[in-house]
VOVOVEX-396671 format. One line per 8 residues: their letters; for each residue x, y, z of N, C-alpha, C, O, CB. Coordinates in nm, 2 decimals, decimal comma. Glycine has a CB too. Example, Ala and Ser with C-alpha at 12.3 -4.5 7.8 and 13.67 -1.06 7.14 Angstrom:
2
AS	1,32 -0,57 0,78 1,23 -0,45 0,78 1,32 -0,33 0,78 1,42 -0,33 0,85 1,13 -0,45 0,90 | 1,28 -0,22 0,71 1,37 -0,11 0,71 1,29 0,00 0,79 1,34 0,11 0,80 1,41 -0,06 0,57
This chain:
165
XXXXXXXX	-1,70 -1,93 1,53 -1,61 -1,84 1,46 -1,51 -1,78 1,56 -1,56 -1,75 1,66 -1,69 -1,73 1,38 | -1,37 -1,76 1,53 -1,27 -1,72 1,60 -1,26 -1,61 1,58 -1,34 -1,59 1,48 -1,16 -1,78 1,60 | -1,19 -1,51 1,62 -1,12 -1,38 1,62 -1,02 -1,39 1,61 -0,96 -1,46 1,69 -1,13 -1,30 1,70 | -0,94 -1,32 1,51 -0,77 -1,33 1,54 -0,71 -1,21 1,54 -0,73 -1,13 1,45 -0,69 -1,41 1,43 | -0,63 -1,17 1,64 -0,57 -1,02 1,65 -0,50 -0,99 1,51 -0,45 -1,09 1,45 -0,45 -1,01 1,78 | -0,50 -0,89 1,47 -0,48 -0,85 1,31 -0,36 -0,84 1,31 -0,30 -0,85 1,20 -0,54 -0,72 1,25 | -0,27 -0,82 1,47 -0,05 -0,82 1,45 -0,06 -0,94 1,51 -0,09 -0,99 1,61 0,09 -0,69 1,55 | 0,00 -0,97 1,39 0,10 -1,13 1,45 0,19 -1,12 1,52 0,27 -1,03 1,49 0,18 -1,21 1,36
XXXXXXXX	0,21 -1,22 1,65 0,32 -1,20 1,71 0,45 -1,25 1,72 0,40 -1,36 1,75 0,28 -1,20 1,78 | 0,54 -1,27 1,72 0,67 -1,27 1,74 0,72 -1,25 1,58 0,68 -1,16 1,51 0,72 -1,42 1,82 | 0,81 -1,34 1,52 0,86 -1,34 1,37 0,74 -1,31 1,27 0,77 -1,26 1,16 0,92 -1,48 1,34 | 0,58 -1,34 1,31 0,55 -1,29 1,19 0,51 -1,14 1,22 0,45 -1,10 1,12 0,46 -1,37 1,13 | 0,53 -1,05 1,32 0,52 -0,89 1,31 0,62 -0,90 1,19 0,62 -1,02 1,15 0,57 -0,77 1,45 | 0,69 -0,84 1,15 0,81 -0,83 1,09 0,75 -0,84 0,94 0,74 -0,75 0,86 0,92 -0,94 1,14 | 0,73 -0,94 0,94 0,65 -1,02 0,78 0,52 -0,95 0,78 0,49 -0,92 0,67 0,60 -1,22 0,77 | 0,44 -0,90 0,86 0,34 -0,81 0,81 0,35 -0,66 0,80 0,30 -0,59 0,71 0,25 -0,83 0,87
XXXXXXXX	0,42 -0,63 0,92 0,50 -0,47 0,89 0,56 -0,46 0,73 0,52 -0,37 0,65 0,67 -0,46 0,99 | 0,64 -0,55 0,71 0,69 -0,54 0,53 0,54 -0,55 0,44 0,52 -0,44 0,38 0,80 -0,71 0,47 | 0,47 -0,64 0,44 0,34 -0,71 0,41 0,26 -0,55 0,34 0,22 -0,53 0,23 0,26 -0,80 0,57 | 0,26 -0,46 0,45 0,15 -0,36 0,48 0,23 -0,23 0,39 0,20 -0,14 0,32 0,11 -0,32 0,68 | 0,32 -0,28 0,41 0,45 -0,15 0,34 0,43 -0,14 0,19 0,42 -0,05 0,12 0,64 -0,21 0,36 | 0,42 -0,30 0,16 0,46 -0,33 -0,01 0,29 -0,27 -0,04 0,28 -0,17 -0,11 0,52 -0,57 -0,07 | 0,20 -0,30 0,00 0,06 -0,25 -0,01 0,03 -0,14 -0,02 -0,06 -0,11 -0,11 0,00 -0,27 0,06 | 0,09 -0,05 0,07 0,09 0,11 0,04 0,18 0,14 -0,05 0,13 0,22 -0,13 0,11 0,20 0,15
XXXXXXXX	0,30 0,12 -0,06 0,37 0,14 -0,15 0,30 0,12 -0,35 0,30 0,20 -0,45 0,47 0,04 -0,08 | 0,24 -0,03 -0,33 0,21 -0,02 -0,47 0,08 0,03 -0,49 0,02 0,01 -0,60 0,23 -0,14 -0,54 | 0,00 0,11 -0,36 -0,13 0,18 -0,41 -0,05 0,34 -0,41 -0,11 0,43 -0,46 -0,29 0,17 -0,31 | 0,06 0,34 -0,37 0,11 0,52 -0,39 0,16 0,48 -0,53 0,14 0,55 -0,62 0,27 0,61 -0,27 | 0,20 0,39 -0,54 0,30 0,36 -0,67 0,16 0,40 -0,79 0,18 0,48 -0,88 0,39 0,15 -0,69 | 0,08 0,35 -0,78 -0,01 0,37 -0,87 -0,14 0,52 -0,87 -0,24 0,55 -0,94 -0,08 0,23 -0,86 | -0,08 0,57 -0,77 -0,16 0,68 -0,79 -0,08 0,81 -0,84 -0,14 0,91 -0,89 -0,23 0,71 -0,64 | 0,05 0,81 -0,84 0,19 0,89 -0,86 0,21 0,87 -1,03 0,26 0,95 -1,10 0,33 0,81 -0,76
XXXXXXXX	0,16 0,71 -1,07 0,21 0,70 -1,19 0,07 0,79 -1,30 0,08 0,87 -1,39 0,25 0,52 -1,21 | -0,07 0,73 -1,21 -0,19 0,85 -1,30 -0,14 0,98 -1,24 -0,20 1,07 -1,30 -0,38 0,84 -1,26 | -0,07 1,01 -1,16 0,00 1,17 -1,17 0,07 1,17 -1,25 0,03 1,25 -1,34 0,07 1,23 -1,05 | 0,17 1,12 -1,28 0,24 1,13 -1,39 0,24 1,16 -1,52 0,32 1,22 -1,59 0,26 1,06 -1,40 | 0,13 1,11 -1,55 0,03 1,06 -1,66 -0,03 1,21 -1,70 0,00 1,27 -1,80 -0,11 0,95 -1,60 | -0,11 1,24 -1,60 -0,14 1,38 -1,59 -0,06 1,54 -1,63 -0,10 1,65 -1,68 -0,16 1,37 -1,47 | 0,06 1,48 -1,57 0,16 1,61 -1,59 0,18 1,59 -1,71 0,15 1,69 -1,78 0,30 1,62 -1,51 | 0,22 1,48 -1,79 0,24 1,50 -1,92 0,18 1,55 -2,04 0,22 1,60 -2,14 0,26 1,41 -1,95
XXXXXXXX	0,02 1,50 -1,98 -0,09 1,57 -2,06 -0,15 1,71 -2,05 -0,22 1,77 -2,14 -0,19 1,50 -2,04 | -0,11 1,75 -1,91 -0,13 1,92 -1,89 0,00 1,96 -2,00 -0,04 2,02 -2,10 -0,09 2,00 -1,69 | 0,14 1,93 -1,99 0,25 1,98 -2,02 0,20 2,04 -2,18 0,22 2,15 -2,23 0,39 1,87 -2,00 | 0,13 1,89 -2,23 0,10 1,92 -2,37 -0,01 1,98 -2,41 -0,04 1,97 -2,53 0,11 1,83 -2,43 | -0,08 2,04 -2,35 -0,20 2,11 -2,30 -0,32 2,03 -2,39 -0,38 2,10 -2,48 -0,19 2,27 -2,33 | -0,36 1,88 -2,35 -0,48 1,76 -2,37 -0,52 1,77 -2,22 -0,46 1,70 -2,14 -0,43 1,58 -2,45 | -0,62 1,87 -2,19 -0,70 1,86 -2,11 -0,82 1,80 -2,12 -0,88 1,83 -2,02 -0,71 1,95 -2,07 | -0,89 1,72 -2,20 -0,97 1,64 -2,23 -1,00 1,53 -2,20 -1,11 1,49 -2,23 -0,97 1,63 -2,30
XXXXXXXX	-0,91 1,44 -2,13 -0,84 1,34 -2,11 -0,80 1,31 -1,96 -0,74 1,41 -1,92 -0,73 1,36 -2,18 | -0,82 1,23 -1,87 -0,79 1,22 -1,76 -0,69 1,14 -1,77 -0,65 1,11 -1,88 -0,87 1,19 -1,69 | -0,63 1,09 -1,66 -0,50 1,00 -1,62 -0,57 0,84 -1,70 -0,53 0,77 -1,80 -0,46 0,99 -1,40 | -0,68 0,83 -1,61 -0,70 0,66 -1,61 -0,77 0,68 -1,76 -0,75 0,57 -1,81 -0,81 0,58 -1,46 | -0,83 0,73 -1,83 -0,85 0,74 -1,97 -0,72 0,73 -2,08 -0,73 0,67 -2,19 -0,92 0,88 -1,99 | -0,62 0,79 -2,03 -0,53 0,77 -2,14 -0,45 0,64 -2,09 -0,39 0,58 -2,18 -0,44 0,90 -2,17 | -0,44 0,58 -1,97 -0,39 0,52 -1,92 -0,47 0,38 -1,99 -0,41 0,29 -2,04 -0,36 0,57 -1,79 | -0,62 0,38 -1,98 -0,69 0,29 -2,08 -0,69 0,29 -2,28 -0,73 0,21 -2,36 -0,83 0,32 -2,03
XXXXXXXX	-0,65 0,36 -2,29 -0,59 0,41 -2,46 -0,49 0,34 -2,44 -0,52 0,23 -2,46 -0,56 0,59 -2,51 | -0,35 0,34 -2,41 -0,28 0,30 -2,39 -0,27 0,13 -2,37 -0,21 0,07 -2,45 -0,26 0,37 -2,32 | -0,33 0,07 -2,27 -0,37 -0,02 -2,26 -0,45 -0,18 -2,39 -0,42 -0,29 -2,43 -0,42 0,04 -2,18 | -0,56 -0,07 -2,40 -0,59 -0,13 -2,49 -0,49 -0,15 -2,68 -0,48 -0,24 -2,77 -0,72 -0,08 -2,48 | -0,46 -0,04 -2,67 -0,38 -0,03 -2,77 -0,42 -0,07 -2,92 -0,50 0,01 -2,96 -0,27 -0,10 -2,73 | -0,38 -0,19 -3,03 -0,41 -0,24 -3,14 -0,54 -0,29 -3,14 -0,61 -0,28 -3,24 -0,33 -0,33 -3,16 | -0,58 -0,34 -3,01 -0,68 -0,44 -3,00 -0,78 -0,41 -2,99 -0,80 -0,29 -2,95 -0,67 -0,53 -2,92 | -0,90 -0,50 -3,01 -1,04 -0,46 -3,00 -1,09 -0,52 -2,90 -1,05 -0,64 -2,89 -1,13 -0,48 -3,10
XXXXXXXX	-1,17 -0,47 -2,81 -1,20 -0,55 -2,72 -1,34 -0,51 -2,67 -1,40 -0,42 -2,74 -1,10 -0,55 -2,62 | -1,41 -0,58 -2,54 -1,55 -0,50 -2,50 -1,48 -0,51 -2,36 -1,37 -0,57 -2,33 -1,74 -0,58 -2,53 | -1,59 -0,42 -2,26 -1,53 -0,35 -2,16 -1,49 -0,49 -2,07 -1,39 -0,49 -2,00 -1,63 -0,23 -2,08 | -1,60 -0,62 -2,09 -1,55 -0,73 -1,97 -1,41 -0,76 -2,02 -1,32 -0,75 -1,93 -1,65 -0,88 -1,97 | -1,37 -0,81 -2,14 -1,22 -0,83 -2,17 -1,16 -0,73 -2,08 -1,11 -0,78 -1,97 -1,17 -0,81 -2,32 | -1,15 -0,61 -2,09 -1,05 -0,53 -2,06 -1,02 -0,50 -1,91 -0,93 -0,44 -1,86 -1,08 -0,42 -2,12 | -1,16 -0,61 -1,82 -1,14 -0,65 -1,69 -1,05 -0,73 -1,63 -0,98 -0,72 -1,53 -1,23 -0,69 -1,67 | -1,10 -0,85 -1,77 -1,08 -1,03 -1,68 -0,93 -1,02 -1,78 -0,86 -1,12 -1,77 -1,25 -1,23 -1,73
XXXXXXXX	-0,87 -0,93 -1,86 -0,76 -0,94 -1,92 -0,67 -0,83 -1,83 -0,57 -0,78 -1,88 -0,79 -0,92 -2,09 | -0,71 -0,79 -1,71 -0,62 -0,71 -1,65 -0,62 -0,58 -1,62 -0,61 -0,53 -1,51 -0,53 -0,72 -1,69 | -0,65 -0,52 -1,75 -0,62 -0,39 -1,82 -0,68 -0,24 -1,75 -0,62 -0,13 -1,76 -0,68 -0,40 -1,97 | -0,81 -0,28 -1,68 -0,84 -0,22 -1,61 -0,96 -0,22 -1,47 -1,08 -0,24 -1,50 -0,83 -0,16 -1,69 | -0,92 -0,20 -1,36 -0,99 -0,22 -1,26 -1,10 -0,18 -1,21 -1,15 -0,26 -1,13 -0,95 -0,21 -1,20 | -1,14 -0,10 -1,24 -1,24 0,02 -1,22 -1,36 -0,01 -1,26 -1,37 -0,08 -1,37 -1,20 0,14 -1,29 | -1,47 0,02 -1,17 -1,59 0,00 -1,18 -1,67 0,14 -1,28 -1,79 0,17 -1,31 -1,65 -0,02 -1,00 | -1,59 0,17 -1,31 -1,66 0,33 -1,42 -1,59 0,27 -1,57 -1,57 0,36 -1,65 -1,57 0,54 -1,37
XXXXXXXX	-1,57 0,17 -1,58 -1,53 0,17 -1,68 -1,57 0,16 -1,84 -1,51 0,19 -1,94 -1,48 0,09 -1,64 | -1,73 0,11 -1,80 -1,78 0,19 -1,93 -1,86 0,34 -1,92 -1,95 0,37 -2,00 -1,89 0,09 -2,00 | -1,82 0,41 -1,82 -1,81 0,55 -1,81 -1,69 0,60 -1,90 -1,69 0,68 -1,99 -1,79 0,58 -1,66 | -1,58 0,54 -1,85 -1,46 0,60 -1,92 -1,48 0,58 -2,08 -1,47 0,67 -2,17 -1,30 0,53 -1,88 | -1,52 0,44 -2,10 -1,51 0,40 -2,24 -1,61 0,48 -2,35 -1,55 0,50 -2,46 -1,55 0,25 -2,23 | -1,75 0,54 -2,33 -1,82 0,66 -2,36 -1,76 0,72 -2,33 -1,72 0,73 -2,45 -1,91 0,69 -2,33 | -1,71 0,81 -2,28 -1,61 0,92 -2,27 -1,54 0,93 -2,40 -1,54 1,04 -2,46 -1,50 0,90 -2,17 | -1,48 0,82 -2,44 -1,35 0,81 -2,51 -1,42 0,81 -2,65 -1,36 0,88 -2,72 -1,25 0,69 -2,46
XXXXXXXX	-1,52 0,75 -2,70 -1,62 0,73 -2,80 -1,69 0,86 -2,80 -1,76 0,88 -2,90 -1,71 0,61 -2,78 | -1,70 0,94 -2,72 -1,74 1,09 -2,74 -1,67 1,15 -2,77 -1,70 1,22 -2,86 -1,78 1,15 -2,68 | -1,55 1,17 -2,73 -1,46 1,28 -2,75 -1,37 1,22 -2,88 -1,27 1,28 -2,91 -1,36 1,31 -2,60 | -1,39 1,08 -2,97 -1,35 1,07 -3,06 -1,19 0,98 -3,05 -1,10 0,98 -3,13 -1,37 1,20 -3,10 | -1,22 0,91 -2,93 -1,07 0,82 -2,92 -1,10 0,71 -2,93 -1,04 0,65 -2,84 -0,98 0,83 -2,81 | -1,16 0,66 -2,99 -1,26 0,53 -2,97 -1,34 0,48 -3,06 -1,44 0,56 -3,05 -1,35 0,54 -2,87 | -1,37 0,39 -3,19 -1,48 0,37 -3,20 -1,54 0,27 -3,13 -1,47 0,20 -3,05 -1,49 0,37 -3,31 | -1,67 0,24 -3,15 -1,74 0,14 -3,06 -1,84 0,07 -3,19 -1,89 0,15 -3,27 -1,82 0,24 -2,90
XXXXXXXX	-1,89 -0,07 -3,19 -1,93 -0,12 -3,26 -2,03 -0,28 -3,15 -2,00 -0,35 -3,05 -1,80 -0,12 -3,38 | -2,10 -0,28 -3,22 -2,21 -0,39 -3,17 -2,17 -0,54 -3,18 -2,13 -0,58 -3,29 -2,34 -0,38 -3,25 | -2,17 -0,62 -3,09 -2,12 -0,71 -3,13 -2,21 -0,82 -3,22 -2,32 -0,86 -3,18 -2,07 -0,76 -3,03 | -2,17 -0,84 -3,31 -2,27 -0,94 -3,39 -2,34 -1,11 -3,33 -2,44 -1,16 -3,38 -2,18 -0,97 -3,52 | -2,27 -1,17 -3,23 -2,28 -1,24 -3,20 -2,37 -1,24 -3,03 -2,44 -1,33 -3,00 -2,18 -1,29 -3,23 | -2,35 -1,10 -2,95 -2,38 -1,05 -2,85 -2,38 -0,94 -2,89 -2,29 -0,88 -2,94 -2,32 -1,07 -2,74 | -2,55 -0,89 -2,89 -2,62 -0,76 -2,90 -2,56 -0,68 -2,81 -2,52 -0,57 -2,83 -2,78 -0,76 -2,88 | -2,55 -0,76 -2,69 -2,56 -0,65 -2,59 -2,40 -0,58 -2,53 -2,38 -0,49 -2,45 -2,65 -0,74 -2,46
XXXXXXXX	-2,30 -0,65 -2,62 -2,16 -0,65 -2,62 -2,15 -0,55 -2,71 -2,22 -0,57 -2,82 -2,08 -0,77 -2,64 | -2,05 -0,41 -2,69 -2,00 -0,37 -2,77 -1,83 -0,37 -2,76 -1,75 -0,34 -2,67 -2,07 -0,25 -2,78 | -1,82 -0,41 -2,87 -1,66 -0,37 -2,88 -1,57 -0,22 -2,94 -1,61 -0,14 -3,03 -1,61 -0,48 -2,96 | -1,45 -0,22 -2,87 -1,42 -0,09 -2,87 -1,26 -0,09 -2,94 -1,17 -0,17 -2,91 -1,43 -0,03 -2,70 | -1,25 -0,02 -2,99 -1,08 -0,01 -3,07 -1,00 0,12 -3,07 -1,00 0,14 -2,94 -1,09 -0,03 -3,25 | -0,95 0,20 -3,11 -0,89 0,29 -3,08 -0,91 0,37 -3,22 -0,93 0,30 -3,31 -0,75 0,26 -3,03 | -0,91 0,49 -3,23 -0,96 0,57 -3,36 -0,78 0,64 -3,41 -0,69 0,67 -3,33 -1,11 0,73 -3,29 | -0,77 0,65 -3,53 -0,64 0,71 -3,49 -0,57 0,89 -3,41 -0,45 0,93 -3,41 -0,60 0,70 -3,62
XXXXXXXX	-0,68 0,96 -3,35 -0,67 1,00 -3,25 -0,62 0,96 -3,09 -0,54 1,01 -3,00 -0,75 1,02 -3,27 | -0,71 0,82 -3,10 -0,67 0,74 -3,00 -0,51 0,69 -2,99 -0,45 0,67 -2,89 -0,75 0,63 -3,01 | -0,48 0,68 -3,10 -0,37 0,58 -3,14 -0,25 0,69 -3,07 -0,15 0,65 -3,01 -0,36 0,54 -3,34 | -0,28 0,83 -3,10 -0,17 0,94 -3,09 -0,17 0,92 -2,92 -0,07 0,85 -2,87 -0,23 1,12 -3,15 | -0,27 0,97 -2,85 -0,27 0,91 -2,69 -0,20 0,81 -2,68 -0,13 0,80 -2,59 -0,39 0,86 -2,62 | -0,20 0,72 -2,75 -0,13 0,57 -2,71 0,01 0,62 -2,70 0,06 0,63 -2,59 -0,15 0,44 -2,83 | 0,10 0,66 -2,87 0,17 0,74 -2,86 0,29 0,80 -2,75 0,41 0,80 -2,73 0,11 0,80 -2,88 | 0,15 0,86 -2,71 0,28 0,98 -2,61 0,25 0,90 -2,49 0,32 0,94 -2,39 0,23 1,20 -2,58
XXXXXXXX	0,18 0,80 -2,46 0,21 0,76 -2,30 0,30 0,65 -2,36 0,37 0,61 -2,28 0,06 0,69 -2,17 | 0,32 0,59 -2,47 0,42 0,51 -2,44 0,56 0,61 -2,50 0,66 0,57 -2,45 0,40 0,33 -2,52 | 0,58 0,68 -2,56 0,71 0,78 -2,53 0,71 0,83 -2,40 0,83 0,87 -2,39 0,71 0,90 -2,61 | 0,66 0,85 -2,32 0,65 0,87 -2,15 0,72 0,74 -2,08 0,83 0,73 -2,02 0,47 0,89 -2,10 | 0,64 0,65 -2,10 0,71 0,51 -2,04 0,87 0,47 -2,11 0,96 0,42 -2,06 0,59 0,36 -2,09 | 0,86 0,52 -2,23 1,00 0,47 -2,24 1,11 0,55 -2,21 1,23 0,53 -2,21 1,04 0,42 -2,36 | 1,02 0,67 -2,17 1,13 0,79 -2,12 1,20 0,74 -1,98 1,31 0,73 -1,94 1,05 0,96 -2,09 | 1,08 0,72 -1,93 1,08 0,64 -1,75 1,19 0,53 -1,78 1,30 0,52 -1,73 0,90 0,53 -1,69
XXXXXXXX	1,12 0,45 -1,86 1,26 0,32 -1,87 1,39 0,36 -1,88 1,47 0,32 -1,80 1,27 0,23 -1,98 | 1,41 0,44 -1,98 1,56 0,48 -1,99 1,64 0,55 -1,88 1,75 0,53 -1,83 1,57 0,57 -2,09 | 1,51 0,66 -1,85 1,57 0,74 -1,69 1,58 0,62 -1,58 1,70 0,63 -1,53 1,44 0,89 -1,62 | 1,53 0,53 -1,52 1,54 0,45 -1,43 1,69 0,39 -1,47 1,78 0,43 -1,40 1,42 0,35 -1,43 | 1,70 0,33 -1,56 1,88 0,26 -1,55 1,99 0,37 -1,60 2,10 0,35 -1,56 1,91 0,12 -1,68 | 1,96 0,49 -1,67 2,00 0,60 -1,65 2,09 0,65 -1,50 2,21 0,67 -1,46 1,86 0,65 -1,68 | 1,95 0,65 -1,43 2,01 0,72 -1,30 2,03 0,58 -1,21 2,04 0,60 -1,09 1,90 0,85 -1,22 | 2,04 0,45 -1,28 2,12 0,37 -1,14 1,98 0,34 -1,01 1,98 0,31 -0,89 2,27 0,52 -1,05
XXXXXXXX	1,90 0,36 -1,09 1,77 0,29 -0,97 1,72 0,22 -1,00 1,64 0,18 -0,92 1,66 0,36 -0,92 | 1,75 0,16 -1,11 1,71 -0,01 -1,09 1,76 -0,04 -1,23 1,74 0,03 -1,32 1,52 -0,06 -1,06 | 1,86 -0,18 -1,24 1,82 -0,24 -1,36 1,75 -0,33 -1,44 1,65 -0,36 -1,39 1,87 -0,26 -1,37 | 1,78 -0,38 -1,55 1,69 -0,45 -1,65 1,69 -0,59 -1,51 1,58 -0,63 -1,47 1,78 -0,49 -1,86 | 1,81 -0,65 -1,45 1,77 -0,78 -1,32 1,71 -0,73 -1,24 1,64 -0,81 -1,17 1,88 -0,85 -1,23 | 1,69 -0,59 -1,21 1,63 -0,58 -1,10 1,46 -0,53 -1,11 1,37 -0,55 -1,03 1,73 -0,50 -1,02 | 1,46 -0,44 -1,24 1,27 -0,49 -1,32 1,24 -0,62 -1,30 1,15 -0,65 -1,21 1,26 -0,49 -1,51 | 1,29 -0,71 -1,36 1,26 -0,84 -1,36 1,25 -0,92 -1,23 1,17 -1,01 -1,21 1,35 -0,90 -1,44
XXXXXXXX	1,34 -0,88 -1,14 1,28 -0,96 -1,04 1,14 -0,88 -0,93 1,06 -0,93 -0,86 1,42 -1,00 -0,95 | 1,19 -0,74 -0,97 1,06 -0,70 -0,88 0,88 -0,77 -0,99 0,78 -0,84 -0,95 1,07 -0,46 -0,87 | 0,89 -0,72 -1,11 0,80 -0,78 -1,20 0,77 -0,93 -1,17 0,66 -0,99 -1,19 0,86 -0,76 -1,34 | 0,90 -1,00 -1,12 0,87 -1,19 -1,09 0,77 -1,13 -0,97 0,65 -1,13 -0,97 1,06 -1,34 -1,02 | 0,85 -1,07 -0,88 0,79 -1,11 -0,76 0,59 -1,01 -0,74 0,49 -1,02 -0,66 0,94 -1,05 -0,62 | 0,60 -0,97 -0,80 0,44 -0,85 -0,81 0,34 -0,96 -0,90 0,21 -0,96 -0,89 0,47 -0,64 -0,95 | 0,42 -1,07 -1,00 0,30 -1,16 -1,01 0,32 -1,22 -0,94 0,21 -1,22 -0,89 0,26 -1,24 -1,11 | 0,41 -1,32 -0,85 0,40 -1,42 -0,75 0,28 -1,33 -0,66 0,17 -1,38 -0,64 0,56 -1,47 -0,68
XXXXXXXX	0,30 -1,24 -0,62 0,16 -1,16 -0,53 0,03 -1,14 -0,60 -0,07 -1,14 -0,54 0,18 -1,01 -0,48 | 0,04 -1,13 -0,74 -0,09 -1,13 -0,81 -0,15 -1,26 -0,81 -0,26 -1,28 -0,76 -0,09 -1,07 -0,96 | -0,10 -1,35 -0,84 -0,13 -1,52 -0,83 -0,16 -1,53 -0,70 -0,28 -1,56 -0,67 -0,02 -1,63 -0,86 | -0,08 -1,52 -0,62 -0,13 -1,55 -0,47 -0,26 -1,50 -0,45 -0,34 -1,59 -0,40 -0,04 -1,49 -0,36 | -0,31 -1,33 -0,47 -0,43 -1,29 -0,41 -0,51 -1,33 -0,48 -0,62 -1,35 -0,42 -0,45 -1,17 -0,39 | -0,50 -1,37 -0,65 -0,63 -1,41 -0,73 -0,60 -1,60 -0,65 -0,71 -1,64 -0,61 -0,61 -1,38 -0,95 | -0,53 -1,66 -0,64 -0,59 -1,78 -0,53 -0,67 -1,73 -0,41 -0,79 -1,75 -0,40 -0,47 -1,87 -0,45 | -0,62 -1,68 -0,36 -0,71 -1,60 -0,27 -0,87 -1,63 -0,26 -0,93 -1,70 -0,19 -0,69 -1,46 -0,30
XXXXX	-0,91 -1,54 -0,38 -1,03 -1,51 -0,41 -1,13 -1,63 -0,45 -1,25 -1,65 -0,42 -1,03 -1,41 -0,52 | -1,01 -1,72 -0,55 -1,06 -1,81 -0,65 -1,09 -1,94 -0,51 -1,21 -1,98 -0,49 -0,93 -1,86 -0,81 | -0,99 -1,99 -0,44 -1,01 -2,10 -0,36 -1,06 -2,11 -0,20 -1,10 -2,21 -0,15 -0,91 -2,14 -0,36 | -1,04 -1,96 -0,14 -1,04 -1,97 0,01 -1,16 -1,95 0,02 -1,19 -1,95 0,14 -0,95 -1,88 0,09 | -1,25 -1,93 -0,05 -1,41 -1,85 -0,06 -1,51 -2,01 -0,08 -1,64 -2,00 -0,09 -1,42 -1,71 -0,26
């Protein structure tokens, strides 16, 4: 087994300096946006509710699903996730039902309480959308190409996992 110094040297410093940038960047990007999330729900005083709870209301939206979908379909990362999902079935944003074919699967839908959470984070997001080309910080080409290029990195790291292993 080799060791390899973790900075590359000559042309590829450069490419990992950026590399390490875009990485912090989209874990601030995602901790700013459950702040976000947050402010809106203090503003409206739903203290009941955390960031990544409504941010999962949201998510799931129309659909019914059990907590592995809501993994291997993206939606959410988190190892508490059927923590959150009881949460949300307690406090009445959720129903939750057995699966008939898998006992041990429950699936989960949104109550129309839930539906209102859904609601106001997507009137939040489309507020964001408008203010972003609004104020000239990005447009509808330039969503799209950052959006091309964040799956070309999601594909890459799920190869990653799926082939180099």
């Amino acid at each position: 087994m080799s060791i390899h110094s973790p900075i590359p040297e000559g042309d590829h410093r450069e490419v990992m300096t950026d590399y390490l940038e875009a990485l912090s960047l989209v874990e601030r990007l995602h901790r700013l946006l459950l702040d976000v999330i947050k402010d809106e729900f203090e503003r409206l005083g739903v203290l009941e509710l955390n960031s990544v709870q409504a941010l999962l209301l949201f998510n799931i939206g129309e659909n019914e699903v059990t907590a592995g979908e809501l993994k291997s379909r993206g939606y959410y990362q988190g190892s508490n996730v059927s923590y959150n999902l009881k949460k949300l079935v307690e406090k009445g944003y959720m129903h939750h039902q057995r699966c008939e074919i898998d006992r041990r699967a429950v699936r989960v839908r949104l109550t129309p309480k839930g539906r209102e959470i859904r609601e106001v984070v997507g009137g939040l997001f489309a507020r964001h959308a408008e203010g972003l080309v609004a104020r000239h910080v990005v447009d509808d080409d330039g969503l799209r190409e950052i959006t091309a290029a964040l799956k070309r990195m999601e594909r890459y790291w799920s190869d990653q996992i799926r082939y180099i292993y």
